[in-house]
N, C-alpha and C positions, 0 to 999 in steps of 0.2 A: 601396530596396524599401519599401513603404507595407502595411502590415498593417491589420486592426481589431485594438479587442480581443477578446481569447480567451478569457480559461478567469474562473477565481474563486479564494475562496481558501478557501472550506470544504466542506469535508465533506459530501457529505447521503450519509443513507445512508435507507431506507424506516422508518418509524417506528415500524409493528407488523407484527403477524406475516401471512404472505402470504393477501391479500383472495381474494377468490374471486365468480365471478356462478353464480347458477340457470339454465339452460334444458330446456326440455323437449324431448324428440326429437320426430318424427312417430309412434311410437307411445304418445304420453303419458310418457314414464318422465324421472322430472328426471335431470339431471345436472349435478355439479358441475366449473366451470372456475379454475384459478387461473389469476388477472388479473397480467398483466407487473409486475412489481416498481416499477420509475420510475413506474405510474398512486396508489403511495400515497406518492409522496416530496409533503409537506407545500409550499404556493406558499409561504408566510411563511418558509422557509429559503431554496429557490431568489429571493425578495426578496434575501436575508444577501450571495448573491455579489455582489464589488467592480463588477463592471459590470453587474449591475444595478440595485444602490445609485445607479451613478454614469451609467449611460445609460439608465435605461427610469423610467419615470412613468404613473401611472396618467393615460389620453387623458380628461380633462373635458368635450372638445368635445364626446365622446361620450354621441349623445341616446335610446341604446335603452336600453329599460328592462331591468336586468338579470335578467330571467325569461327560459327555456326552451321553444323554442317545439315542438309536435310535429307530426308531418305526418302522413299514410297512408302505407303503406308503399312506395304507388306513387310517388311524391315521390322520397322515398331511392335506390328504383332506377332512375329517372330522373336523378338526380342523377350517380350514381356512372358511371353509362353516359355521361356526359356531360365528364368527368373526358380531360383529352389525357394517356392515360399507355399505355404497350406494355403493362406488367402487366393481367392481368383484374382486375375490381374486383366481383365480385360480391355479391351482398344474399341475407340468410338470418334468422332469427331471432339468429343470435349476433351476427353485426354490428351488430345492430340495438341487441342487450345493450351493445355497445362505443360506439357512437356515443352513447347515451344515457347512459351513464356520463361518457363528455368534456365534452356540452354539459348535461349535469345537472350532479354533486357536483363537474366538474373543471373547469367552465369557468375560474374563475379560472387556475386555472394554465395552460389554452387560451392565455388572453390573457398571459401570461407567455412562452410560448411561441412566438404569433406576433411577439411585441418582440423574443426574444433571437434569432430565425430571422433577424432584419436581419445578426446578425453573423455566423452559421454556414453559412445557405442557399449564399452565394457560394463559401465553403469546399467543401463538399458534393458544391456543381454540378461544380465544377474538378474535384474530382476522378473523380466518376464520368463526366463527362464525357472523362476522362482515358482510362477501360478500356470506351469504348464502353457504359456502360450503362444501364437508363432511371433517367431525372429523378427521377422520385416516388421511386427509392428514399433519394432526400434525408431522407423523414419517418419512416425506421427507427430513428433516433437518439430521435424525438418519442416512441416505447414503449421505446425501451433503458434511456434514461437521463434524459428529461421535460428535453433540453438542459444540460443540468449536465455540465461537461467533470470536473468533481470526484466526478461520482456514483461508490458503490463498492456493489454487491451484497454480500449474505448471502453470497455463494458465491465471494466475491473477484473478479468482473470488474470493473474500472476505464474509466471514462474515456466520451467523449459515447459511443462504441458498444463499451462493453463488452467488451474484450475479457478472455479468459483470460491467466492468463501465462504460459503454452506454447504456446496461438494466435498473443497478440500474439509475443516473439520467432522464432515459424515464419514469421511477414512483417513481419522486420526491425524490429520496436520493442524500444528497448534498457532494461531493465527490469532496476535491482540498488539496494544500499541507497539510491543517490542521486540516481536518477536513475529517470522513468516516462514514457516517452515514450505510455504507453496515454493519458495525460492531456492530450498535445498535442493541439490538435483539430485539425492540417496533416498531421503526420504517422498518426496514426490513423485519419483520412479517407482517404488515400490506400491506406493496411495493409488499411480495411474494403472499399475496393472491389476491390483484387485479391484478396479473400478471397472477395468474395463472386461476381469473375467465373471463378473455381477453382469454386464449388461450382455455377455455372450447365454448366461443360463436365461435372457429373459428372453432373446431373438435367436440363436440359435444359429445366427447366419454373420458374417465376418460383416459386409457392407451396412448390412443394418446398424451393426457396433458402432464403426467410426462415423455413422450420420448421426446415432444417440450422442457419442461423446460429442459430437460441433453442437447441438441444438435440443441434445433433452430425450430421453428414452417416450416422453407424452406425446411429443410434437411428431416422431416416429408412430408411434399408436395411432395418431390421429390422423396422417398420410395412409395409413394401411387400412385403418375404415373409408375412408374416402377412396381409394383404389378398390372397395370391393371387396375387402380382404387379403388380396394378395398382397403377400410380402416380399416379392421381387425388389431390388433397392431402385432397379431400373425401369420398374412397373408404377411405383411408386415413386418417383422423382416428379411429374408436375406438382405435386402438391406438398412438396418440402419447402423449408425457407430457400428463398434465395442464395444465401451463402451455402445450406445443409448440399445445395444440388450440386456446386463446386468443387464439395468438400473431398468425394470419396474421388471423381477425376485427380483432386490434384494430390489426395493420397498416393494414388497409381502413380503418376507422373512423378513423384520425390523417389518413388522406389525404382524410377525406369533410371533418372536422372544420375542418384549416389551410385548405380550401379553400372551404365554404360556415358560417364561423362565422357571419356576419352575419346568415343568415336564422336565426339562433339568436340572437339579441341578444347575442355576445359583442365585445365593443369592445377592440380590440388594445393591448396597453401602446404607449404613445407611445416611440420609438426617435431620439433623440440622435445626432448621429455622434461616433461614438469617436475620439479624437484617433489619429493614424497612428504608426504604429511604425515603426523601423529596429531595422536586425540588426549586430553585433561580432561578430567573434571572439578567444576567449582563449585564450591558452596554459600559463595558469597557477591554480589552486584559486582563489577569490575566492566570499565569500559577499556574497549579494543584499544586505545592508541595511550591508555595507562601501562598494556602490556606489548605493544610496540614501540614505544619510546624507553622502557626501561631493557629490552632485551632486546633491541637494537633490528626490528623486523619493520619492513614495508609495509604501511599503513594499508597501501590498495592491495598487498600480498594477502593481507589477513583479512580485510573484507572479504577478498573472492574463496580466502577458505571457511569462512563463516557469512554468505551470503542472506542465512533467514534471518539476520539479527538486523533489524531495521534500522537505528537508531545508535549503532556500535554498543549499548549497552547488553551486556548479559545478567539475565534478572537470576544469578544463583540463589540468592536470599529466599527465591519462589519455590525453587527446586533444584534440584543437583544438574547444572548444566552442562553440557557439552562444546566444548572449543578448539579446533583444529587448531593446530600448527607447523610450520615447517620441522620436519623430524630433526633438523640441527638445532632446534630451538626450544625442546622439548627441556633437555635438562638446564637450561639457561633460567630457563622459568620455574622450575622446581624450586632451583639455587633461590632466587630471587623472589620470592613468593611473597615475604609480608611488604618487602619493596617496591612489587609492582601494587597490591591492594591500598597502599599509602601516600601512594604517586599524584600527586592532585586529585584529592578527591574530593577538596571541596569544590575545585572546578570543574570534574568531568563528572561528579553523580552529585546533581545539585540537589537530587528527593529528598527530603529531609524525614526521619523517622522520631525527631524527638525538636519540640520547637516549646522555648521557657515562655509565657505568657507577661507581660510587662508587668512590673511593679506597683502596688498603689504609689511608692515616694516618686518614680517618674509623673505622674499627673499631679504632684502637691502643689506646684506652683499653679497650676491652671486652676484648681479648685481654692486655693487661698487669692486668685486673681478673681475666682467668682463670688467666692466671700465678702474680699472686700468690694466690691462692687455693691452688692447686696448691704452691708453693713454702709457705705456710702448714701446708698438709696435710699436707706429707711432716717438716716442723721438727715437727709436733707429732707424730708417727708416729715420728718418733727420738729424741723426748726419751721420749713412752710405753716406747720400746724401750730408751732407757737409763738408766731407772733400774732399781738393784738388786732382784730378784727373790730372796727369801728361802724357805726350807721349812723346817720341822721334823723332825728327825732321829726316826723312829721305832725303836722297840727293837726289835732284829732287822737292823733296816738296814746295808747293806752300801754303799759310796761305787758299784757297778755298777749295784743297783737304783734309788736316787737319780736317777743321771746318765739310765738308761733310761726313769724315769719322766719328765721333765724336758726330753726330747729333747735329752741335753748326751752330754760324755765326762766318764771319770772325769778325765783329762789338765785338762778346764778346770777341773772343780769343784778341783782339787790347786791349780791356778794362781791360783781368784778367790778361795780360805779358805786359803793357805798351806799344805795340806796336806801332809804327809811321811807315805810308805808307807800303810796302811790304817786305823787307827784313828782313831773317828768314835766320839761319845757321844750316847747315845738323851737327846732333849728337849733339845739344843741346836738353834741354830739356823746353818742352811749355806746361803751364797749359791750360786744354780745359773745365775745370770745378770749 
């Protein structure tokens, strides 16, 4: 089986806090939109991922000058009407906010994104081509996550399409300390298109889909009672979130953008082919850099082909897992096999499955140190106790008052002073102990 590569191995998360565009309605009054999260993730990070470090290049041959070109409005709508796609694609003022935002302050990262779409487009197609549904919704990923399989939202969605972690495992992606399949870009492609052909049997209508997927198939419900019923997406827009109102504009504008960059002088990162992967299976914990240092593979190579493994460990001992490799390295690792599972293990899989409990002869010295303490305490508790306790015989004194003061008998005071019958002299001195 021959793969691309996949994923990366950092992080991007949005840099500041959520951008926002102006427009004005048809009665003059502005109104404020917030803009999809992925349109502020930074191009100089999504550069940082290992493939496109290592397959994308800025194209030299490319002779347009890097300026923005503008058109009349009749252009755009001619354009988008021209687009082979089922969904409507229509033209307004806000699209117009969005299209100019891509091929204005983002075209760089346009062009980052039509480089890394060589390795994701195919993915995409498969599988919406999978659940019957149309092509272009290949470029919802292009506003979810700006192609970064590593992207992670303010609000915790992961992965090229974002999902939540209640979403992603309600369509099978398996998401716990070690493991995030949101980040797989095969199997989250496929999770996004049956999600997203679930929320077409509930609306029935394309725009209504991609406002449920930003914000929630409820939050949609609850805009369309509030409109009266109708379910126009553009009938129903004052009463979506904020971000939901921006969403399906800057859906449109990714699909006008990937498709007529060049009459905007945007020149696509030049695209390398990715060397091809095969797939293993393990039946046992093995962390990713026990089988890159033993078979001689790039640590950040093997992340981006095993991007849902959080933590490089692969839990096989749970279940029979899955792990890509570069297809040169497939029989290296076969060869290799009890050598890379014995490879530091007590430093790279610290879990421990079997742990001796100490010995009672490890604490004998602590307990013969509390012994003799104890036996210490009680020898000097008997020698306090037996030495002679003496009193002074006062005038008046009787050997019964003595004894009673003394907590004794007369019987012992008779027996520790020799005593015979009662006479006792005041200002001598008589043992009571």
């Amino acid at each position: 089986m021959a793969l691309t590569i996949l994923g990366g191995n950092c992080v991007t998360q949005a840099q500041n806090e959520k951008e926002e565009i102006t427009v004005t309605d048809n009665e003059g009054k502005e109104e404020i939109i917030d803009v999809p999260e992925a349109m502020g993730y930074e191009v100089d990070s999504l550069l940082n991922l290992y493939y496109s470090r290592t397959y994308l290049q800025p194209d030299n041959d490319c002779n347009l000058k890097d300026e923005n070109v503008s058109y009349p409005k009749e252009v755009y709508i001619e354009r988008l009407s021209r687009l082979p796609n089922v969904m409507e694609m229509p033209y307004n003022d806000i699209v117009q906010k969005f299209i100019d935002r891509y091929t204005g302050r983002l075209r760089h990262s346009v062009s980052y994104m039509l480089g890394a779409s060589n390795f994701y487009t195919p993915i995409f197609e498969e599988a919406l081509e999978a659940y019957g549904l149309p092509l272009e919704l290949k470029y919802l990923p292009v506003i979810e996550s700006a192609l970064n399989p590593q992207a992670t939202s303010h609000a915790g969605a992961a992965g090229l399409w974002q999902f939540m972690v209640a979403t992603g495992k309600q369509y099978g992606l398996e998401i716990n300390s070690l493991i995030d399949e949101r980040r797989d870009p095969i199997k989250s492609s496929y999770a996004a298109a049956q999600y997203l052909k679930d929320l077409y049997k509930i609306f029935g209508d394309w725009n209504l889909v991609i406002a449920a997927y930003n914000c929630g198939p409820e939050n949609i419900n609850k805009a369309i009672h509030r409109a009266g019923g109708n379910s126009d997406y553009w009938k129903i827009y004052p009463y979506l979130p904020r971000e939901t109102r921006g969403y399906v504009p800057a859906f449109i504008a990714a699909n006008y953008v990937m498709n007529y960059y060049c009459e905007h002088n945007i020149c696509p990162m030049r695209t390398k082919l990715p060397a091809k992967s095969d797939t293993i299976i393990v039946s046992k914990d093995v962390h990713l850099k026990q089988i890159a240092e033993v078979c001689g593979i790039d640590i950040d190579e093997l992340r981006t082909l095993n991007p849902q493994y959080r933590r490089d460990i692969v839990n096989g001992n749970n279940k029979p897992s899955i792990i890509r490799l570069p297809a040169t390295a497939t029989n290296t690792f076969i060869a290799n096999e009890d050598s890379i599972f014995n490879y530091k293990t007590e430093t790279l899989l610290t879990r421990r499955s079997l742990v001796e409990v100490a010995s009672s002869s490890s604490s004998s010295y602590t307990r013969k140190s509390s012994s003799t303490k104890r036996k210490n305490y009680t020898r000097k508790k008997r020698t306090r106790r037996s030495r002679p306790k003496r009193v002074t015989i006062r005038k008046g004194d009787t050997l019964s008052e003595i004894a009673e003061r003394n907590h004794t008998t007369v019987k012992k005071l008779r027996q520790l002073n020799g005593i015979k019958g009662n006479n006792i002299r005041a200002g001598k001195k008589i043992r009571v102990r």
